[in-house]
C-alpha positions as CSV (number, residue, x, y, z in Angstrom):
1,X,183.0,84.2,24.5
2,X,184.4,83.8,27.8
3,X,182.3,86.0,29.6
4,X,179.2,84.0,28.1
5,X,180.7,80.6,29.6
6,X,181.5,82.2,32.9
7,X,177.6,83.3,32.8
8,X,176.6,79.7,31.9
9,X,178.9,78.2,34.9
10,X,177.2,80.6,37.1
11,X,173.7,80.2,36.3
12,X,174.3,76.1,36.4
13,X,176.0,76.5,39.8
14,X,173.0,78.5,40.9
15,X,170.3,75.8,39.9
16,X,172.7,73.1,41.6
17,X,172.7,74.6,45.0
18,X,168.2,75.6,44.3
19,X,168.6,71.8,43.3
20,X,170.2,70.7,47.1
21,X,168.0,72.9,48.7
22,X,164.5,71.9,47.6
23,X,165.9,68.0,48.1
24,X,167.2,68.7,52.1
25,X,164.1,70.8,52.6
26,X,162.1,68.1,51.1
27,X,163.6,64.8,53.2
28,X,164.0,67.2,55.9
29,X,160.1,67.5,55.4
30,X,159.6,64.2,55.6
31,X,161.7,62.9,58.7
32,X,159.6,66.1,60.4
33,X,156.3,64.7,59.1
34,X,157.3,61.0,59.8
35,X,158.1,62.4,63.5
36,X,154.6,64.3,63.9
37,X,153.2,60.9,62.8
38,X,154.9,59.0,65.7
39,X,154.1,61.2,67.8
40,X,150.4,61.2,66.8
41,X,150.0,57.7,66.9
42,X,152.0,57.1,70.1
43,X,154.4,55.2,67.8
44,X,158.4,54.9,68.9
45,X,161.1,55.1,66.7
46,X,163.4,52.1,66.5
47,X,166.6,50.8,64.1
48,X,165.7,48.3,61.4
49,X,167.9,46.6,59.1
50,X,167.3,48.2,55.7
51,X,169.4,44.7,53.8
52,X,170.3,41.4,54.8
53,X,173.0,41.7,57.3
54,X,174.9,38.2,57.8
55,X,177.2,37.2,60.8
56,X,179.7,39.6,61.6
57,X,178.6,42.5,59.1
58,X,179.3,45.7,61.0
59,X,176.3,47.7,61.6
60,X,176.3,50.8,59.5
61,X,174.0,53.6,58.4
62,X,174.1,52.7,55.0
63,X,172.2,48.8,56.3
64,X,169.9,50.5,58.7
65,X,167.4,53.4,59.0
66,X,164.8,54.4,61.6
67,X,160.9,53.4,60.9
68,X,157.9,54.0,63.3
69,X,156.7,51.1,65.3
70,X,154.0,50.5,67.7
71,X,155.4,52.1,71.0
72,X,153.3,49.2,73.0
73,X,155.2,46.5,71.4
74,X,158.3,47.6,71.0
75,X,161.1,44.8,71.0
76,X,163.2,44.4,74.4
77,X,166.8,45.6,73.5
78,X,165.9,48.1,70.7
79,X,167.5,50.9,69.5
80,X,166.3,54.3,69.4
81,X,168.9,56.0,67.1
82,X,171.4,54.9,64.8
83,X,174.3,56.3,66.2
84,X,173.5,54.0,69.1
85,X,173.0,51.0,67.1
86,X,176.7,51.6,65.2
87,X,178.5,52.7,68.8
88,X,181.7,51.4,69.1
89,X,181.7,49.7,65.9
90,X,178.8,46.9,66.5
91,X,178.7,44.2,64.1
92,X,175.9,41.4,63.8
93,X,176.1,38.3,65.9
94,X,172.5,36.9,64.4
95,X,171.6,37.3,60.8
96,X,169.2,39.6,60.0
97,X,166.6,40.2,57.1
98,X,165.3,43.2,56.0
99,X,162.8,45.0,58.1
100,X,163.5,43.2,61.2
101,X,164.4,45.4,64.4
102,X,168.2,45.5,65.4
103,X,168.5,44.2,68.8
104,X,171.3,44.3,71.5
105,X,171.2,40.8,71.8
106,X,171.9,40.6,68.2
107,X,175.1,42.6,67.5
108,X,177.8,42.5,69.7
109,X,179.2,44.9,72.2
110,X,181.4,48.2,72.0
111,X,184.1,46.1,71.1
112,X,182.7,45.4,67.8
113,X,183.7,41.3,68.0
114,X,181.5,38.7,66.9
115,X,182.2,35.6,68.6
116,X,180.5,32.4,68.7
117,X,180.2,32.5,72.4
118,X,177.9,35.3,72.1
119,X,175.2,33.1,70.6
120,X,175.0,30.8,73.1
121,X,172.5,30.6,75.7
122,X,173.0,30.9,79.4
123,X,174.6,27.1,80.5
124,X,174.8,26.0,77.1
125,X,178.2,25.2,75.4
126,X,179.7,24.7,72.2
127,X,181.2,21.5,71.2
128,X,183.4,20.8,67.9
129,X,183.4,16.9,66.7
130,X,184.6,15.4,63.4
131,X,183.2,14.5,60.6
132,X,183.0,13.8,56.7
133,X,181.3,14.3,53.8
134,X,179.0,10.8,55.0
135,X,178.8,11.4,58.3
136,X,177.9,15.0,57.3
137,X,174.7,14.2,55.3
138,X,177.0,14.8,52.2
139,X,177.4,18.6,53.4
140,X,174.0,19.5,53.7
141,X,174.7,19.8,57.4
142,X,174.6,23.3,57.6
143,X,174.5,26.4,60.7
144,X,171.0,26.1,62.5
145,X,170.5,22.6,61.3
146,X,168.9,20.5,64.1
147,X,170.8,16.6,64.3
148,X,171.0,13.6,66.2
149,X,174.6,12.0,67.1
150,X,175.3,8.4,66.4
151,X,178.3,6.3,68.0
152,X,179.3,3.7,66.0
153,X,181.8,1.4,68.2
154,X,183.2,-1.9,69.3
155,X,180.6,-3.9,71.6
156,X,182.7,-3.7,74.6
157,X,183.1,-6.7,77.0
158,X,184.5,-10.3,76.8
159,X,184.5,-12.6,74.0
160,X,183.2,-9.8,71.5
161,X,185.4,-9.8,68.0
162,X,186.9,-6.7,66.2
163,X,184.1,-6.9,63.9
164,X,181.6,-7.0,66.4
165,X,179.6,-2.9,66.6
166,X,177.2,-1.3,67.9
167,X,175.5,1.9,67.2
168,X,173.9,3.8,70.1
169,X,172.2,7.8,70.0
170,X,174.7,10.0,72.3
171,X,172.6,12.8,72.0
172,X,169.0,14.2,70.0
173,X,168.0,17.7,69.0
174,X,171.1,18.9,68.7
175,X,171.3,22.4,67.1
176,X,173.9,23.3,64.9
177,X,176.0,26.7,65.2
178,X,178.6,26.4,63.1
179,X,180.8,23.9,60.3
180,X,183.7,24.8,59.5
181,X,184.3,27.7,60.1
182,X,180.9,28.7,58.9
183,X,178.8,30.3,61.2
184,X,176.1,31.8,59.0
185,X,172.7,30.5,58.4
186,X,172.0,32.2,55.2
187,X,174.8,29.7,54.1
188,X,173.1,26.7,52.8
189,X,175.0,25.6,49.8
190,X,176.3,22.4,50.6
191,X,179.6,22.0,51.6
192,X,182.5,19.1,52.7
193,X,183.8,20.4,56.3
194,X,186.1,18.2,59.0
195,X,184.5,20.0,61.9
196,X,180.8,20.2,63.1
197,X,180.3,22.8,65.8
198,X,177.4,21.8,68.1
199,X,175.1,23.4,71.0
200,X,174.7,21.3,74.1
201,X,174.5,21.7,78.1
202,X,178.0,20.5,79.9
203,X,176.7,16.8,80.3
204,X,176.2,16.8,76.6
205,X,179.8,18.0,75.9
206,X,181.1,15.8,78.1
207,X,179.2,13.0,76.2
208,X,180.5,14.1,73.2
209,X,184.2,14.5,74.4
210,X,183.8,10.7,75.8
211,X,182.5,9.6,72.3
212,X,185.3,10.9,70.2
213,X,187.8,8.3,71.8
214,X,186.1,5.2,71.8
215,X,184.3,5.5,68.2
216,X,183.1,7.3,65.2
217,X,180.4,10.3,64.7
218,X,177.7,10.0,62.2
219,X,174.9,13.3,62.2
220,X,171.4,12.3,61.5
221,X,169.6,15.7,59.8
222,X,165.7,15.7,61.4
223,X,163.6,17.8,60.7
224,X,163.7,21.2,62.7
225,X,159.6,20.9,64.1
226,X,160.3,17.7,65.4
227,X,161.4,17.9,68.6
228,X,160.4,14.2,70.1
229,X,163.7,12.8,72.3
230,X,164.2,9.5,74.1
231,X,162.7,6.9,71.4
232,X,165.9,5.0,70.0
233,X,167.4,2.0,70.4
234,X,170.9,0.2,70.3
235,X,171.7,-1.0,67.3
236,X,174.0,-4.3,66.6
237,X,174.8,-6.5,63.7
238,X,172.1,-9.1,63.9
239,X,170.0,-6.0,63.4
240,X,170.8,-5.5,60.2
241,X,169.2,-8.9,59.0
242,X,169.9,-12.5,58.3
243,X,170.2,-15.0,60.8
244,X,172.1,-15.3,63.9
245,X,174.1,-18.4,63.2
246,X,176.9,-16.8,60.7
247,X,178.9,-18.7,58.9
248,X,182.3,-17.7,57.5
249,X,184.3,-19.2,54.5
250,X,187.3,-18.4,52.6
251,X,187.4,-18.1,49.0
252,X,188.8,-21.0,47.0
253,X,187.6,-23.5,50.0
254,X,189.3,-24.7,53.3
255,X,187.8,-24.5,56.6
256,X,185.0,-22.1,57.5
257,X,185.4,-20.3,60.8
258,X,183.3,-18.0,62.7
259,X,183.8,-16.0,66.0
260,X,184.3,-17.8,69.3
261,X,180.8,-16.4,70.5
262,X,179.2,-18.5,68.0
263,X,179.2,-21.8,66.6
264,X,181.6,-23.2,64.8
265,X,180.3,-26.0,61.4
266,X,182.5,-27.6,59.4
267,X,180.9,-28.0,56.5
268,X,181.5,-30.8,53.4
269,X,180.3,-30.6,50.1
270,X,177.5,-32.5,50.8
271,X,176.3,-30.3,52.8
272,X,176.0,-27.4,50.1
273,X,174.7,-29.9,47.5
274,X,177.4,-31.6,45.8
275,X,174.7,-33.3,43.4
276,X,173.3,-31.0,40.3
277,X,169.8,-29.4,40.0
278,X,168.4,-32.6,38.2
279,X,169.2,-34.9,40.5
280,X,168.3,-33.3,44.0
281,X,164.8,-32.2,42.1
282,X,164.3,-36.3,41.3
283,X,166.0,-38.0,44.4
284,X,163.6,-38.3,47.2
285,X,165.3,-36.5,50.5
286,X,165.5,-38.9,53.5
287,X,164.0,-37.8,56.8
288,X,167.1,-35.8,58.7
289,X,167.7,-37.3,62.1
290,X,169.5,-34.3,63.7
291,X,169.6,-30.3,63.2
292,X,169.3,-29.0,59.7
293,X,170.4,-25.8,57.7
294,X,168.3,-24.0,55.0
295,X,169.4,-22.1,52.1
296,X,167.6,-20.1,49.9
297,X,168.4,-20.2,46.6
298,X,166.3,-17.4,44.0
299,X,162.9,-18.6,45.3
300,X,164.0,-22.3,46.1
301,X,164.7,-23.1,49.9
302,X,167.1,-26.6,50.7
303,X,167.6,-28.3,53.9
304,X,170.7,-30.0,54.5
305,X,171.7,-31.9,58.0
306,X,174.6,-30.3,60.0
307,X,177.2,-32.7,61.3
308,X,177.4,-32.6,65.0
């Protein structure tokens, strides 16, 4: 019995090394055809990613593999071989999808870091302000977003009140790199962060680091395709409707007040319509003999004279 199972162990490793043979000699075939083919065609032979490779993923063989590509357009900054590619323990600094060419301005240096200043352009910076989850668009802010930065702040300058803002565009077409400490773009659940990190030239940041002390940041999401800049205005509070004489009252009576820039009217009974419905609807109004005040009630307007 023994010397049958040694004969069966034997013959089993026997097909298991024909087994590894005919499947080396076959991807061995392969890779030699795939090369003849390139050669053939005049076609290089470049790294691709072979899965979705997100911010900071190290650059492996199992993520990559070599295909043939067109040897007149090949991408600046490709890589030839895969042991290139993974040298000194590269890792992504872009995302990348499948099929797209691995590029040495995507994946970081021999050092293997990904850093955030590796993504920015030449002259560019990157700028952290604060936010919430309103002046984030509710967390749909997200990495490579594009935004517009609102100041909301006091209207500076004599005789202005607490409650007196303004609401001015510091910057436009602002791209997004990071929130949090999210940095990837493949990212795009929505998500609460105190921190918006954001890509502008040094006047920008300097805009941006002037902002933060005098008021509060609100993002604007736009859409990425529009790039149009320079068409906004400053916004104040008689921009937001009604008219520019404002009157202030307290509840439960006493006298109204209303800021030193504007007029103050002390105003009586009388001058709201002490008498009821009926009885302004049948009394015939006399002819006012100095300024008047309408109010609107439902789809009824009043006029009432204003004691000088």
């Amino acid at each position: 019995m023994r010397g049958r199972n040694l004969v069966i162990l034997g013959i089993a490793v026997v097909i298991g090394l024909v087994a590894v043979f005919l499947a080396n000699s076959y991807f061995s075939g392969i890779q030699e055809r795939e090369e003849r083919r390139a050669d053939e065609l005049r076609m290089a032979r470049i790294v691709v990613a072979t899965q979705d490779v997100a911010f900071g993923t190290r650059i492996t063989d199992t993520n990559t593999r070599l295909v043939n590509w067109p040897g007149d357009s090949v991408p600046q900054g490709a890589f030839t071989s895969i042991q290139e590619a993974a040298a000194g323990g590269r890792v992504a600094l872009r995302p990348m999808t499948v099929g797209e060419p691995v590029l040495a301005s995507k994946v970081s240096g021999a050092d293997g870091r990904a850093t955030l200043a590796s993504n920015l352009p030449e002259d560019m910076r990157a700028v952290a302000i604060p936010i919430d989850s309103v002046a984030g668009v509710g967390g749909f802010v997200r990495p490579g977003d594009v935004v517009d930065v609102i100041l909301t702040r006091q209207i500076p300058g004599e005789g202005a009140a607490a409650q007196d803002k303004m609401s001015t565009v510091v910057l436009e077409n602002v791209l997004v790199l990071a929130t949090g400490l999210v940095a990837d773009e493949q990212n795009t659940e929505p998500a609460v962060n105190p921190t918006a990190t954001l890509q502008t030239d040094l006047f920008g940041a300097q805009k941006l680091a002037l902002a933060r002390e005098v008021g509060t940041f609100t993002l604007a999401l736009r859409n990425v395709e529009n790039q149009e800049v320079g068409a906004t205005e400053t916004v104040v509070a008689r921009d937001l409707g009604g008219e520019n004489l404002r009157i202030y009252g307290r509840r439960g009576g006493g006298n109204a007040v209303a800021p030193q820039s504007q007029p103050v009217i002390n105003l009586t009974p009388a001058m709201l319509g002490g008498q009821s419905q009926a009885t302004r609807r049948t009394s015939t109004p006399s002819r006012p003999r100095g300024p008047t005040m309408s109010i609107v009630r439902g789809t009824e307007a009043q006029s009432y004279e204003v004691e000088r």
